[in-house]
C-alpha positions as CSV (number, residue, x, y, z in Angstrom):
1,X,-20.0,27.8,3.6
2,X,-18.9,25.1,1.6
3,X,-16.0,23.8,4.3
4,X,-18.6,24.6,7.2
5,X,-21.3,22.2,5.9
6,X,-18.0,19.4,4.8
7,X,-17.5,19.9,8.4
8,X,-20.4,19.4,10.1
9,X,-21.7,16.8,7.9
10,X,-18.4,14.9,9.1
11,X,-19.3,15.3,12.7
12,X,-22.7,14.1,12.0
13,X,-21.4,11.0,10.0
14,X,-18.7,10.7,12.9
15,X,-21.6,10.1,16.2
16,X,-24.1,8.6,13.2
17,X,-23.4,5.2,12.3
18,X,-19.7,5.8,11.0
19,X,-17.8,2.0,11.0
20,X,-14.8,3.2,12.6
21,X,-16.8,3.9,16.0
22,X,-18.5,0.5,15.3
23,X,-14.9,-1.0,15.7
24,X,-13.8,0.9,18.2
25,X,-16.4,-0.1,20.9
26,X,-15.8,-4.0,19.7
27,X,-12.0,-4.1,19.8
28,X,-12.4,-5.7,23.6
29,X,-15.1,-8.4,22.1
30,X,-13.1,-10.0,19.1
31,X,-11.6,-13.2,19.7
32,X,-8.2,-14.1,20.6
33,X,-5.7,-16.2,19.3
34,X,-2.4,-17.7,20.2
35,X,0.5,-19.3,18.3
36,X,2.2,-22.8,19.0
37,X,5.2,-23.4,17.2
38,X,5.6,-27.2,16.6
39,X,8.7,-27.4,14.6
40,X,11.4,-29.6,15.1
41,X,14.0,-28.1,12.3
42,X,16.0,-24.5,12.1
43,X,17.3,-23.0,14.9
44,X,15.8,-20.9,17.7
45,X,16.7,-17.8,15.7
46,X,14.9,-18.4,12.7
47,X,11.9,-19.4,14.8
48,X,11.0,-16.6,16.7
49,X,12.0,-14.6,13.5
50,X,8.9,-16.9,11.6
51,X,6.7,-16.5,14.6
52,X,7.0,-12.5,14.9
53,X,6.2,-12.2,11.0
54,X,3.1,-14.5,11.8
55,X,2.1,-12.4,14.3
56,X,2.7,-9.1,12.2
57,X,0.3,-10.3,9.8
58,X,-2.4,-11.8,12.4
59,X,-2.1,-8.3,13.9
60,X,-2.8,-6.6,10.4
61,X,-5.7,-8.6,9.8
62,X,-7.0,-6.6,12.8
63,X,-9.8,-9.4,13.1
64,X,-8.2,-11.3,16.5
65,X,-6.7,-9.8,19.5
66,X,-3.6,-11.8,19.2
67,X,-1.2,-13.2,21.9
68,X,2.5,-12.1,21.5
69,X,4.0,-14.6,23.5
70,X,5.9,-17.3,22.0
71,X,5.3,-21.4,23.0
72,X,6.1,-24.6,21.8
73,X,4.1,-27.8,21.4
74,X,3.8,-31.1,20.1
75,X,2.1,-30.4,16.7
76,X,-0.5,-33.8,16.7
77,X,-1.2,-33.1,20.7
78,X,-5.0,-33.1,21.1
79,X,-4.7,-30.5,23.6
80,X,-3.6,-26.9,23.8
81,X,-1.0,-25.7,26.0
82,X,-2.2,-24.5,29.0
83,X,-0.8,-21.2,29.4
84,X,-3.4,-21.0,26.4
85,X,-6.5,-22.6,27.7
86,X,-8.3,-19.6,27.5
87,X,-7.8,-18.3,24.0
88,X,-10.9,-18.7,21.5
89,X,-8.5,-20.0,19.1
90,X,-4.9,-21.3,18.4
91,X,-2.6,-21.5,15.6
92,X,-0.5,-24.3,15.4
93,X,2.4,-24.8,13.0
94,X,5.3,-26.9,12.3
95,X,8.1,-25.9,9.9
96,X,10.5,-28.5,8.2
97,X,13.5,-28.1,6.0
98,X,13.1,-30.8,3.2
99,X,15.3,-31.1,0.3
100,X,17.2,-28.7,-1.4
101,X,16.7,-26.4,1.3
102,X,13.1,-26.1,0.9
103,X,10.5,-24.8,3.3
104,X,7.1,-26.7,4.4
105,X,4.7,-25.5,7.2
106,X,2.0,-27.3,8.1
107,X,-0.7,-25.3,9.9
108,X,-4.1,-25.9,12.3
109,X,-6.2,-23.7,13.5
110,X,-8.1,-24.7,16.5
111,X,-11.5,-23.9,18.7
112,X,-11.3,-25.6,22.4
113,X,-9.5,-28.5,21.5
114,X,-10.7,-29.3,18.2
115,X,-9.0,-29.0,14.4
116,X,-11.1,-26.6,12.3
117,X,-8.9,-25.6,9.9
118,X,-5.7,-26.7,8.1
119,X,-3.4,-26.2,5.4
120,X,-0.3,-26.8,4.5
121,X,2.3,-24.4,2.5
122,X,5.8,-24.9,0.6
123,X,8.6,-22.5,-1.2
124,X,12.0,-22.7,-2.7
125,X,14.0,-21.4,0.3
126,X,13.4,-20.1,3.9
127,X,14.8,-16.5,2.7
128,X,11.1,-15.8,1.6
129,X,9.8,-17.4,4.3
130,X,7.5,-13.6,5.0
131,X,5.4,-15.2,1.9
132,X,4.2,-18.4,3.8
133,X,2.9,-16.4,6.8
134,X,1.3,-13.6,4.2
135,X,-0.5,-16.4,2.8
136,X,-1.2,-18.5,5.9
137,X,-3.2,-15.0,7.3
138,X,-4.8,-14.8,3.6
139,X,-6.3,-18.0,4.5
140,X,-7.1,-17.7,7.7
141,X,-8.8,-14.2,7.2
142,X,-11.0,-16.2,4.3
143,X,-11.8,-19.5,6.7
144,X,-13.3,-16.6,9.5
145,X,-15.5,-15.2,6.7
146,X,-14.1,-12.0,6.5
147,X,-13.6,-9.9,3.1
148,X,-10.7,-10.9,1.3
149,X,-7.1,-9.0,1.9
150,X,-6.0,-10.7,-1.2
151,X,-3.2,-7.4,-1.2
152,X,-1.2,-9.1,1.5
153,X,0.1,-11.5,-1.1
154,X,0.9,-8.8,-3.5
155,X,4.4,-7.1,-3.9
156,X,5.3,-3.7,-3.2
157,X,7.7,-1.5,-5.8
158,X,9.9,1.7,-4.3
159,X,12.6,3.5,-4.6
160,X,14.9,4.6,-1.8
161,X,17.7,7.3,-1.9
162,X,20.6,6.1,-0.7
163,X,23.3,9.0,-1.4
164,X,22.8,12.0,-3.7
165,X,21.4,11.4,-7.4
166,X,21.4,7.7,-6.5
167,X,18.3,5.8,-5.8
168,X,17.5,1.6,-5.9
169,X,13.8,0.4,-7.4
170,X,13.3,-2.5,-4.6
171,X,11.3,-5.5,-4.8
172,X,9.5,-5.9,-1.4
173,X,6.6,-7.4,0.2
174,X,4.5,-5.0,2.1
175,X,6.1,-5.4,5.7
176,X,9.5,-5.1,3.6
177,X,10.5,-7.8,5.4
178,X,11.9,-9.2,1.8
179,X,13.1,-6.8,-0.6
180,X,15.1,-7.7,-3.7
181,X,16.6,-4.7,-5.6
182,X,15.8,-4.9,-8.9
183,X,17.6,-1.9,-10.1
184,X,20.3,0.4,-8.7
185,X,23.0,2.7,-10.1
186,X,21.8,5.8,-11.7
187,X,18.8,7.9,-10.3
188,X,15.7,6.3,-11.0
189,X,12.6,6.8,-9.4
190,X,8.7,6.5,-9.5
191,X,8.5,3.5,-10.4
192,X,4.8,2.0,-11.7
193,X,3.7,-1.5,-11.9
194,X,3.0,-2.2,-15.5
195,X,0.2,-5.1,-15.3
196,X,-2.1,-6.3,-12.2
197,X,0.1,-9.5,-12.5
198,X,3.2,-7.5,-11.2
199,X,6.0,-8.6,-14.1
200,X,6.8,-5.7,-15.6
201,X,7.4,-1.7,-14.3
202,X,7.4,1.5,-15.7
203,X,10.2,4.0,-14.5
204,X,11.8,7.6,-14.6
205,X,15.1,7.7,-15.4
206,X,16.8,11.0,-14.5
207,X,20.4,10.0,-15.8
208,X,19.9,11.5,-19.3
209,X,19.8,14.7,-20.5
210,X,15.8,14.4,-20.7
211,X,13.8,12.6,-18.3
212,X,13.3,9.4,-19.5
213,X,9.7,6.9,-19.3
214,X,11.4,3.3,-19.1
215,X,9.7,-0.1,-18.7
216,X,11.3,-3.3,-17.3
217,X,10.4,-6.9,-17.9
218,X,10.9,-8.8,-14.8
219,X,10.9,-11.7,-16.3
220,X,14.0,-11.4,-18.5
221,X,15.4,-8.3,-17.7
222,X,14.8,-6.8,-20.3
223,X,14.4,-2.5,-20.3
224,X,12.8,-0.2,-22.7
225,X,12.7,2.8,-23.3
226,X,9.3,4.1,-23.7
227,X,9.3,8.2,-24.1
228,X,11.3,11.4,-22.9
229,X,10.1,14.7,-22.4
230,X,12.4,18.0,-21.4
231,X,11.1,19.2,-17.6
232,X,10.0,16.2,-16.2
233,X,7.8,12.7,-17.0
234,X,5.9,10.1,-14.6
235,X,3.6,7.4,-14.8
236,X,0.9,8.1,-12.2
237,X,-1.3,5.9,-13.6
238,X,-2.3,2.5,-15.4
239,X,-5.9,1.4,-16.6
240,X,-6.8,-2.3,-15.4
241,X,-5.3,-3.6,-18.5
242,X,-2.2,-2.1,-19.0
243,X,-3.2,-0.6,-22.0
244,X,-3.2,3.2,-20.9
245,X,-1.2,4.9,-19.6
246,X,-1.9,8.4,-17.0
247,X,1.9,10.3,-17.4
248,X,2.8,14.1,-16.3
249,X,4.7,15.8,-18.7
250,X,5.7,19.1,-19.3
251,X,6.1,19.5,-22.7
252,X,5.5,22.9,-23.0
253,X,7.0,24.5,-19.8
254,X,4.6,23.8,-17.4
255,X,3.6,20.1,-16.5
256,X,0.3,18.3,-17.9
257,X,-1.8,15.3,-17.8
258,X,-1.3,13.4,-21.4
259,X,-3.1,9.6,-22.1
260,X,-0.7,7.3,-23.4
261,X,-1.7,4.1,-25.6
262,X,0.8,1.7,-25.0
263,X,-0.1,-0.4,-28.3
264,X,0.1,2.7,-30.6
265,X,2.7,4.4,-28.4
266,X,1.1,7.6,-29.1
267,X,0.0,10.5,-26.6
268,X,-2.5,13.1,-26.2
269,X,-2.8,15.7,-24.1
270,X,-5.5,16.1,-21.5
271,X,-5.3,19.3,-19.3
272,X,-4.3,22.6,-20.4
273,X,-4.1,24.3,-18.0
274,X,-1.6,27.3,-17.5
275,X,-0.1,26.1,-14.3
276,X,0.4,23.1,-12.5
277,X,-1.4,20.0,-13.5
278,X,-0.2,16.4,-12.0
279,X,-0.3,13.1,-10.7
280,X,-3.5,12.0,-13.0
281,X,-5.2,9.2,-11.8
282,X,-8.4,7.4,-13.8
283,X,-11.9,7.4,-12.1
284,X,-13.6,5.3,-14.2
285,X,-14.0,5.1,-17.7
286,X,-14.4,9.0,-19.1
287,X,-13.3,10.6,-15.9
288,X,-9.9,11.7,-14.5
289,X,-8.8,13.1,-10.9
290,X,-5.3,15.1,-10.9
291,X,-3.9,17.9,-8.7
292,X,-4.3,21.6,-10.0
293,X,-3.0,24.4,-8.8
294,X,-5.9,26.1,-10.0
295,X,-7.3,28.0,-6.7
296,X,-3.7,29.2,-6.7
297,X,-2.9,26.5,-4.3
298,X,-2.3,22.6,-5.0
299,X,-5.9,20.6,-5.1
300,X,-7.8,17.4,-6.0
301,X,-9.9,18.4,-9.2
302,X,-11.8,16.0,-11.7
303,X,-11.8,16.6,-15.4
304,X,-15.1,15.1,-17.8
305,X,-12.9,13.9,-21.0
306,X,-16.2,13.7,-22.8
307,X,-17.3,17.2,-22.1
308,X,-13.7,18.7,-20.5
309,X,-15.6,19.7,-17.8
310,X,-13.1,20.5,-14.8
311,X,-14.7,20.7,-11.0
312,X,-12.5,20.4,-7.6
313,X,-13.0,17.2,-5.7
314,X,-12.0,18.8,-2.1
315,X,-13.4,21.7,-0.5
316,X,-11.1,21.0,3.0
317,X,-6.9,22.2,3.2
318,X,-5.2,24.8,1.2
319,X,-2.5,22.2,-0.2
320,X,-3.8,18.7,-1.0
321,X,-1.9,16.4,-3.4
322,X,-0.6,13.2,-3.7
323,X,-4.0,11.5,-4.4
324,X,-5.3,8.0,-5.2
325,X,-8.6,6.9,-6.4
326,X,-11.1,3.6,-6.0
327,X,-14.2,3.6,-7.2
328,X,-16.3,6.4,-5.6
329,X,-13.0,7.5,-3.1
330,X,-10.4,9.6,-3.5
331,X,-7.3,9.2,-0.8
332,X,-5.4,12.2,-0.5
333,X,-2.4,14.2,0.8
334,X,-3.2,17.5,3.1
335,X,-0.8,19.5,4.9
336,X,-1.7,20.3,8.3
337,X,0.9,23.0,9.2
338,X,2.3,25.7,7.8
339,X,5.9,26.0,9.8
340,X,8.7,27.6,8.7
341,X,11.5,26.6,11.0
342,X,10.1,23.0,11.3
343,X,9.3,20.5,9.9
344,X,5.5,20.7,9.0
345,X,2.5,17.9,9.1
346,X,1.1,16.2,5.9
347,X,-1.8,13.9,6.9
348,X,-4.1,11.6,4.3
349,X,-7.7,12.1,4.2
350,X,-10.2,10.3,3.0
351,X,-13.0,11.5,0.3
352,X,-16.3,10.4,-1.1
353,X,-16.8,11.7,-4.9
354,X,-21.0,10.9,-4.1
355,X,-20.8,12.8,-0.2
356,X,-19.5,15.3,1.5
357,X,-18.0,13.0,3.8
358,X,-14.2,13.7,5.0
359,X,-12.2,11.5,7.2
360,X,-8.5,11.8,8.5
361,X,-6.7,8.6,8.2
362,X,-3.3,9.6,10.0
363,X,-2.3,12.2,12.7
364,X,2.1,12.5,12.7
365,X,4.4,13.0,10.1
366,X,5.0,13.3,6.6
367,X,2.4,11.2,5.1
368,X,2.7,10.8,1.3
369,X,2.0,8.4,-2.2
370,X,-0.9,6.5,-0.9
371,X,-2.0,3.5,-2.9
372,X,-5.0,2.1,-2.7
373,X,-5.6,-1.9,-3.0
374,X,-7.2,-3.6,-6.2
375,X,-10.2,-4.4,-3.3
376,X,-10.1,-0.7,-1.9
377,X,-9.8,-2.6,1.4
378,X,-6.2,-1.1,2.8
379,X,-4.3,2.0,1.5
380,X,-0.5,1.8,1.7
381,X,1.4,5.0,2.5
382,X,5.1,6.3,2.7
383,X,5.4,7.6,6.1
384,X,8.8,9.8,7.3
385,X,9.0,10.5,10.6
386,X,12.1,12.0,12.6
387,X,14.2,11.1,10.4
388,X,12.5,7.0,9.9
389,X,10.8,6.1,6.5
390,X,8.4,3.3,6.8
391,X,5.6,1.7,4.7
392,X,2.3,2.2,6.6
393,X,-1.5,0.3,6.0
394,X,-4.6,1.4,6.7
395,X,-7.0,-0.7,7.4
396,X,-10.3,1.2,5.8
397,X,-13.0,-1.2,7.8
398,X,-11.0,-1.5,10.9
399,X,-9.0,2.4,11.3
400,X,-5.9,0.8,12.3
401,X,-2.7,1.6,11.2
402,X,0.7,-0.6,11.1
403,X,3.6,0.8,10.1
404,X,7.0,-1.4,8.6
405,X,10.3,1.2,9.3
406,X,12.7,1.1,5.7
407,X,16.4,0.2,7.3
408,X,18.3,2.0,5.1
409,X,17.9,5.2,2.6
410,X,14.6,7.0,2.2
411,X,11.9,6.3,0.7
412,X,10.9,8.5,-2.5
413,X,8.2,6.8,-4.1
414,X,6.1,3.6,-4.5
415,X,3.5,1.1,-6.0
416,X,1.4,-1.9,-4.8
């Protein structure tokens, strides 16, 4: 009765006043915009290589319908080429290789003819050039009034596989675009940003003969070693901050959910369960969500650490793991097939800890390790696909999805 109400109170919500729909029947009404490269240095290659990136991240914004063809100017012309005449706006920008090999861009943003907005932007090298057009979108996204994406500046943290028992932790920004591998040799996985700042990780190292909790300063790499337990041990979790940690160990045979103090380095356990308890994650301040196989099948449940009371969080999909939280929603991992000669379907979902509300966020594929941002604005994903692992966003507000294919190894686990 339960999943039959969940149901129909998501139809209900879906032809109510549900913002996806809202979007939907507007995507022909936002405005357009179209790119003018003014810039005189690098070669035709790096370029169009700048301008796609640009239009990556216009296109993730999800805020413009934007023109994908690529056109030169003069960058103080007063007027707009013609082939774009009819755009509502245009981005003009000029790059320039100063000294020492460093990258400026200069940027306007204009409305018929007329400047009204610009900025200009510098970095080391033209290597992380993906950084400049990140925050050129940032700001544009903020001049048109629109809530902040302040997680397309931030780094992403994964590991890939790239032979048997060997993985790389990898540096990236979310298009991965750049990545910078910060670790490789040995099999190391799950890695965990430390701080919201993003100089420091927790890690598992599997090389031992005990699964091992590590934590590397970025800043001097430097690596600790933090606590081992026999079975397994991950960070799933850290508290705003950094002073808890969330980890899964199984300590006594089967895996549970154990607090960590950083400061005291001491632990405590937090589930007790028989079975299979995992992957905590806080909600709030006394509150935890973590999958259970409780029901006798994997599932989002809830604990009370003040009165230990345990309730499930999903009443939809007989194997749901895999889940992040923000605030009052819970992002999760649902198969959707049950094949045994194929490969089978694991979609996210979408879950309201004050509603009944449910809402798929992806349809193909092996869907897995979504992240929410600080904002809850986007959730990142690890999406494998016919053989292709990418990095996928969701755009909440909008329901559009982008994906970024990895072009080497597979993708086992991240952080953003």
């Amino acid at each position: 009765m339960k999943i039959l109400f969940s149901f129909l109170m998501f139809i209900s919500l879906i032809f109510a006043d549900d913002a996806t729909i809202e979007v939907i029947k507007k995507a022909d009404t936002i405005p357009s915009i179209a790119l003018e490269d003014a810039s005189q240095s690098y070669d035709n290659t790096f370029r169009f290589r700048f301008f796609k990136a640009l239009v990556a991240d216009l296109n993730v914004l999800s805020i413009f319908n934007v023109q994908r063809h690529y056109r030169t100017a003069t960058f103080n012309d007063n007027d707009i080429s013609f082939e774009n005449k009819d755009m509502d706006y245009v981005l003009r920008y000029k790059m320039n290789e100063e000294d020492n090999g460093v990258l400026s861009v200069e940027m306007k943003l204009m409305k018929k003819n007329e400047d009204v907005y610009s900025k200009s932007y510098r970095v080391g090298k033209k290597d992380v050039y993906m950084f400049v057009t990140h925050a050129m979108a940032y700001d544009i996204n903020n001049f048109m009034g629109e809530d902040p994406v302040g997680w397309m500046k931030k780094k992403v943290i994964f590991s890939r596989i790239v032979a048997p028992k060997k993985s790389e932790i990898v540096i990236s920004d979310y298009t991965l675009t750049y990545q910078h591998i910060i670790l490789k040799g040995g099999f190391n996985i799950f890695p965990k940003w430390a701080n919201n700042e993003q100089t420091a990780f927790y890690y598992t190292d599997l090389d031992g003969n005990k699964p091992r909790l590590k934590y590397l300063n970025i800043k001097n790499g430097k690596i600790k070693n933090i606590i081992a337990s026999d079975g397994m041990i991950v960070c799933s979790d850290v508290n705003n901050n950094g002073t808890k940690l969330l980890l899964t160990m199984a300590r006594n045979g089967q895996p549970d959910i154990y607090s960590f103090n950083v400061q005291t380095q001491k632990y405590k356990r937090l589930t007790t369960y028989s079975g299979i308890d995992v992957n905590g994650q806080f909600l709030g301040k006394d509150k935890i969500a973590f999958i259970s196989s409780r029901l006798g099948y994997p599932n989002v449940f809830s604990k009370d650490l003040t009165t230990n009371e345990v309730e499930p969080m999903v009443y939809y999909g007989k194997s749901n793991s895999a889940c992040s939280v923000h605030g009052n929603y819970i992002v999760y991992k649902a198969r959707e097939s049950s094949n045994a000669f194929s490969d089978n379907t694991f979609n996210l979902h979408l879950i309201s800890t004050k509603t009944d509300f449910i809402r798929r966020l992806t349809a193909t594929g092996i869907n897995e390790f979504p992240r929410f941002s600080n904002d809850g604005d986007a959730i990142i994903f690890i999406k494998n696909y016919k053989g292709q692992s990418a990095i996928g966003i969701i755009r909440l507000k909008y329901n559009k999805n982008y994906l970024f294919p990895l072009k080497y190894g597979k993708l086992q686990s991240m952080d953003w």
